[in-house]
C-alpha positions in Angstrom: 58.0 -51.0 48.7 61.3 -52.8 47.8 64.5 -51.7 49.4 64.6 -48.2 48.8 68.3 -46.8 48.0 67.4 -42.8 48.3 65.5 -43.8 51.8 69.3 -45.4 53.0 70.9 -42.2 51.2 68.8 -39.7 53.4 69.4 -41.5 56.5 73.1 -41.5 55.8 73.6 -38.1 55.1 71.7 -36.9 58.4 74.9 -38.6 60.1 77.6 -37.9 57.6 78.2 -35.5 54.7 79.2 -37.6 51.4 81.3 -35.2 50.0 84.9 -36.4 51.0 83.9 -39.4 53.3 86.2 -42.6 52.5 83.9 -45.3 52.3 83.4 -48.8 51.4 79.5 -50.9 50.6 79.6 -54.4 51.7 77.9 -56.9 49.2 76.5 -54.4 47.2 76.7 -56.4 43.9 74.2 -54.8 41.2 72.6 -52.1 43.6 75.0 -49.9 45.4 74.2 -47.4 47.8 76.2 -44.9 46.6 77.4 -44.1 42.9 81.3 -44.7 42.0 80.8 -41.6 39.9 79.7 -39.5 42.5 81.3 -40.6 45.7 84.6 -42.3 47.1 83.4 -45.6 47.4 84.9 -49.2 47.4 83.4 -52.2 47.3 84.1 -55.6 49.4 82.1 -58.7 47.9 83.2 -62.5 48.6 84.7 -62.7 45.0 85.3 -60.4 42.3 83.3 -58.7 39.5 84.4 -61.8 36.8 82.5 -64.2 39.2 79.9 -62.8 39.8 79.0 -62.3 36.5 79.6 -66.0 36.2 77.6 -66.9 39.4 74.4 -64.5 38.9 74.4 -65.4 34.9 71.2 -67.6 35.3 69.4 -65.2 37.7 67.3 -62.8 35.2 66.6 -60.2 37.8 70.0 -59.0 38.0 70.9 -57.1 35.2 75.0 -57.7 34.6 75.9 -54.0 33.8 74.9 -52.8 37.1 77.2 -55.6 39.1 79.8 -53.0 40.3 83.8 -53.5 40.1 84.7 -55.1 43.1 87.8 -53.4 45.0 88.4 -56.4 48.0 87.2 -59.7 47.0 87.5 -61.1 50.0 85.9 -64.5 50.9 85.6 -64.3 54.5 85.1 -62.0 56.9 88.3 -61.4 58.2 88.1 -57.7 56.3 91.0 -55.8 58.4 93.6 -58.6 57.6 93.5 -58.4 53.7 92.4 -54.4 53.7 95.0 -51.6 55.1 92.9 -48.9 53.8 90.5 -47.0 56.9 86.8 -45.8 56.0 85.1 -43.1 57.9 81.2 -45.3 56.1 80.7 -48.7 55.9 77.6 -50.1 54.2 76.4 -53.2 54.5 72.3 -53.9 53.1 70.7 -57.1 53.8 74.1 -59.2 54.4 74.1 -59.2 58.2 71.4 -62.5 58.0 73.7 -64.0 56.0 76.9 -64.0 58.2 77.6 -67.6 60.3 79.6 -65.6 62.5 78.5 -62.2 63.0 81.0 -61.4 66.3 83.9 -61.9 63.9 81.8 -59.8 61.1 81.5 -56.7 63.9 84.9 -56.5 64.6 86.1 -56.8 61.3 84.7 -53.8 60.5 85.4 -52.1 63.5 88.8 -53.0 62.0 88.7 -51.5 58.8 87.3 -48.1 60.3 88.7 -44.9 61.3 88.2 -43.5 64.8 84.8 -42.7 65.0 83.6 -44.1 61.6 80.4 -45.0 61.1 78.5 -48.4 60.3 75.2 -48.1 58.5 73.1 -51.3 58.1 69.5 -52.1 56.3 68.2 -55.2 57.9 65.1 -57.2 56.7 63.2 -57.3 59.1 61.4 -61.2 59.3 57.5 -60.3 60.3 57.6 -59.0 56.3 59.8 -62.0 54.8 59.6 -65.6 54.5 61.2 -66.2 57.4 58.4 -65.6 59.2 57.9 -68.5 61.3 61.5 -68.3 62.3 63.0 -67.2 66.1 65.1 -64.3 66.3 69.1 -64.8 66.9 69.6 -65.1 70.2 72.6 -63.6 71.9 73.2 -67.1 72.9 73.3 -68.1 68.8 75.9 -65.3 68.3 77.7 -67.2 71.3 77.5 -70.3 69.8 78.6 -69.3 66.0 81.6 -67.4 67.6 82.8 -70.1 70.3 82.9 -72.4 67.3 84.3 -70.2 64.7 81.7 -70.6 62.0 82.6 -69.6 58.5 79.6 -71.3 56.4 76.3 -71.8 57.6 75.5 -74.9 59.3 72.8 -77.7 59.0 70.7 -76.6 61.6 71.1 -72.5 59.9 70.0 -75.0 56.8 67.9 -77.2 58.4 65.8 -74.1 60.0 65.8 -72.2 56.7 64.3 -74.5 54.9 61.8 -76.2 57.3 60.0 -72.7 58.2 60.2 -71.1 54.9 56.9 -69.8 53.8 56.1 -68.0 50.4 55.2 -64.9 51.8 56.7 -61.3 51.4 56.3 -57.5 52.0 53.3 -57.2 49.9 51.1 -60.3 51.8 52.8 -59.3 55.3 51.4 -55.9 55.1 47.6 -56.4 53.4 47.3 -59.4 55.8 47.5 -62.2 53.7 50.1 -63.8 55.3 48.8 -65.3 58.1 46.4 -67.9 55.9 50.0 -68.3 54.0 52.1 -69.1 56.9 49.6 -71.5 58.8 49.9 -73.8 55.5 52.3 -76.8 55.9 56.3 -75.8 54.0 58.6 -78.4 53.3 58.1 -81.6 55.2 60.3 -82.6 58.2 62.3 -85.4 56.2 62.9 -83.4 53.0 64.4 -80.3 55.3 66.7 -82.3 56.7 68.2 -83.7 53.7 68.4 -80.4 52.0 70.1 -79.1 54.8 72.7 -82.2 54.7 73.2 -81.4 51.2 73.5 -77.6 51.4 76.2 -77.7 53.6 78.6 -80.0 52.2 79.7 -77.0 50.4 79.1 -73.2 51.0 75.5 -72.3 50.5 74.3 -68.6 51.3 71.3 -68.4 53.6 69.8 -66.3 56.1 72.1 -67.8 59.1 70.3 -65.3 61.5 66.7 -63.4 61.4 66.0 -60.5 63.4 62.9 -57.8 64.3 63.4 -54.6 64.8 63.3 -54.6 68.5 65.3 -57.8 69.2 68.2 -56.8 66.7 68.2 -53.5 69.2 68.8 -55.8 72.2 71.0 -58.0 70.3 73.5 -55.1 70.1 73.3 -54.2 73.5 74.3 -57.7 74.5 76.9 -58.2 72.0 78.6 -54.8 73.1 78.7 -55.9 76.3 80.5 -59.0 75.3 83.2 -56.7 73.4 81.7 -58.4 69.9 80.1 -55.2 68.5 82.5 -52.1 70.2 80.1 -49.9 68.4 77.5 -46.8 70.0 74.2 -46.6 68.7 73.6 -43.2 67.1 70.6 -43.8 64.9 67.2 -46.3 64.3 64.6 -46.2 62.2 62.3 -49.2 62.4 60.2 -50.8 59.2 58.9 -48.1 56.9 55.0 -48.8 55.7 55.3 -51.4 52.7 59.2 -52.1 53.3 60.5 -54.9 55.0 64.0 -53.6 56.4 65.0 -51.1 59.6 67.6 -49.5 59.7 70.9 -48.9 62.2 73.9 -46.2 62.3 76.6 -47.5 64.6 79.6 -45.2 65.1 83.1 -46.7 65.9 83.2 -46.4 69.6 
């Protein structure tokens, strides 16, 4: 099962009705949430529609008609500086991994919602992806990317990306097959390394943090604590059979 978008529909509407919410989908590029035709909905994307037609050209799985109109091309996260308009939804699918700094990311949204919006995430989940092999974010590594103000992922985000990657995905994680997969050798130590170098001379999307289920649950505990994610908890739903993401509804706390 491949992200579902009437599975994220249902879960939203148990928290919100549709009908005249002000909302905005972060990253959605050719597979919104939500319909423009049917529902008030913006969309935030690091550049707009023009480039990323240019940038997904050579990437036959996306179909260009379906990359939607981008309303705030925005190319970091600082959201609530270059966007006056309040949302009582934001949506955000599989982007959260791919954040350097995801303190800065939580309270830029908190930012850019109205009192008592709500934040609805899908998060892959990494016992069903290719990272795998990879250690959760650490409330220290959210620490750390914050401290130092990352705005592009580094060469040991890099460095770990490539060096654990397997080939494996939703399909061989749930039949079982993975685990032969995963105990071959990837990409050798030196080769990593010098991809990673490489990568990051400029800005290179990659999944900067990997989560499960259960430590992305603790992760937001922590973080509120910290005053990085001033957000309640108000819904979880952890990997479906045959998906690979779980699912969170914060409300603006």
């Amino acid at each position: 099962m491949h992200p579902n978008p009437h599975r994220r529909r249902t879960l939203i509407e148990q928290q919100l009705s549709l009908a005249d919410a002000n909302i905005v989908e972060i990253g959605a590029l050719n597979g919104p949430t939500l319909s423009p035709k049917q529902y008030n909905i913006r969309f935030i994307d690091y550049a707009d529609r023009k480039q990323l037609l240019k940038d997904t050209a050579s990437n036959s799985a996306i179909n260009p008609h379906d990359i939607v109109h981008v309303d705030y091309p925005v190319q970091d996260t600082k959201y609530s500086k270059f966007i006056q308009e309040r949302f009582d939804l934001v949506i955000a699918n599989h982007v959260i991994e791919h954040i350097p700094d995801i303190a800065s990311w939580f309270l830029n949204i908190h930012g850019i919602l109205d009192e008592g919006g709500l934040f609805f995430l899908s998060v892959p989940d990494k016992r069903y992806t290719f990272d795998y092999l990879r250690n959760e974010t650490s409330i220290v590594d959210v620490v750390r990317a914050h401290s130092e103000a990352y705005v592009k992922p580094t060469v040991a985000m890099l460095f770990e990306y490539y060096y654990h990657r397997r080939p494996v995905g939703i399909t061989e994680c749930w039949n079982g097959q993975h685990l032969d997969i995963v105990a071959r050798p990837g990409m050798s130590i030196e080769d990593a390394l010098s991809n990673a170098v490489r990568a990051a001379e400029k800005y290179t999307s990659t999944h900067c943090h990997v989560f499960t289920a259960d430590s992305f649950r603790l992760l937001l505990t922590e973080m509120k604590t910290l005053g990085y994610a001033p957000f309640d908890l108000v819904d979880f739903h952890d990997v479906d059979p045959g998906a690979n993401e779980f699912h969170a509804m914060l409300r603006r706390s």
